[in-house]
C-alpha positions as CSV (number, residue, x, y, z in Angstrom):
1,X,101.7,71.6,80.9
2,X,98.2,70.3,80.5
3,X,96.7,72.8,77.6
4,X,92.8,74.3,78.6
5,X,90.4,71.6,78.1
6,X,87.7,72.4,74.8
7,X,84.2,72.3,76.3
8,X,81.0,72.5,75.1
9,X,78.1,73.5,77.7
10,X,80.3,72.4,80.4
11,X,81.2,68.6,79.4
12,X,85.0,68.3,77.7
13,X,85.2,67.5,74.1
14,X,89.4,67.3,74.2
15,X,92.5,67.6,76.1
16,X,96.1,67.9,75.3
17,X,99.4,67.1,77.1
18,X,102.2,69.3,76.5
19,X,105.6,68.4,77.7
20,X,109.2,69.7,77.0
21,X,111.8,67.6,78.1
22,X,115.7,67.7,77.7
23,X,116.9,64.3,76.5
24,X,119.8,62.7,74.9
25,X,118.9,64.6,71.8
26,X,118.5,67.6,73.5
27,X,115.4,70.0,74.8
28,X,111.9,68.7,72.7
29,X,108.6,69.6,72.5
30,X,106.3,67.1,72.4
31,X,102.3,66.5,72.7
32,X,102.3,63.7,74.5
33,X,98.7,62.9,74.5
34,X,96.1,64.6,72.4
35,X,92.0,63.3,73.0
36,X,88.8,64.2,71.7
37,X,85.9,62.4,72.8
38,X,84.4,60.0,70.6
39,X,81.4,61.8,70.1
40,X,83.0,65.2,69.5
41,X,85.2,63.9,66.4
42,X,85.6,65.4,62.6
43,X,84.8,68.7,63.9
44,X,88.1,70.3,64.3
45,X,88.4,69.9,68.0
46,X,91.8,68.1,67.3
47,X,93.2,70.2,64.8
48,X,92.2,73.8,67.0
49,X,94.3,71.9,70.1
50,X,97.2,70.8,68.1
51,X,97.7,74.3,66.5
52,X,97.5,75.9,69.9
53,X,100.0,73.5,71.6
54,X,102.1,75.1,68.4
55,X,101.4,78.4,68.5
56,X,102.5,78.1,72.3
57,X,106.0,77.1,71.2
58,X,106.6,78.9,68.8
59,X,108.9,81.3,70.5
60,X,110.7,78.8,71.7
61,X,113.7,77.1,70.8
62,X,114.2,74.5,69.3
63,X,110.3,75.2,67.8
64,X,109.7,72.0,66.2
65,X,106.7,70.1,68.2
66,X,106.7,66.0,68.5
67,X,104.3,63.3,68.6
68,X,104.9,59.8,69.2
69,X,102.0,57.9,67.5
70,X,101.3,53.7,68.1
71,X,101.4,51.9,64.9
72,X,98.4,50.6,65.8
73,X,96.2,53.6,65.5
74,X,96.1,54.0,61.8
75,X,93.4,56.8,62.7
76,X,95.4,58.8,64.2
77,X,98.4,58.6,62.4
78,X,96.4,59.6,59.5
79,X,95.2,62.7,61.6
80,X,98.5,64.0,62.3
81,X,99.6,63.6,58.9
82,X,96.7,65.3,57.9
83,X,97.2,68.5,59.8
84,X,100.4,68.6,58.8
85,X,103.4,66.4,60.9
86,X,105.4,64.0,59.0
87,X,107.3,60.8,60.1
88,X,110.9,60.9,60.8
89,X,113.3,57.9,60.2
């Protein structure tokens, strides 16, 4: 599920992709992609469509929500730890 697109007078400022998907580890949640534009940044536009793409799950099971992050975007690892995911082993 593609989650509503954040606009401001009409241009997007961020998009989120939502997937569940049943795996070898079973069913998961994850938010597959999550983009602000570049000019739209360090105002909480991230944060707002991460929480929803929670708040969405959180009736269903299991209710954890994953993100697979490149190593190479120290930026944006930092902004997930920041609102609040943590690295698993």
């Amino acid at each position: 599920m593609a989650l509503d697109t954040v606009t401001d007078v009409g241009q997007p400022l961020g998009i989120a992709v939502f997937v569940t998907g049943n795996g070898a580890a079973g069913l998961r949640h994850s938010i597959s992609w999550l983009i602000v534009h570049p000019g739209a940044r360090q105002r909480g536009i991230g944060r707002a469509i991460a929480d929803e793409a929670c708040r969405r799950t959180s009736h269903l099971e299991p209710s954890e929500v994953w993100v697979e992050c490149n190593t190479r975007w120290p930026s944006a690892i930092a902004f997930w730890r920041a609102i609040g995911f943590r690295e698993r082993g």
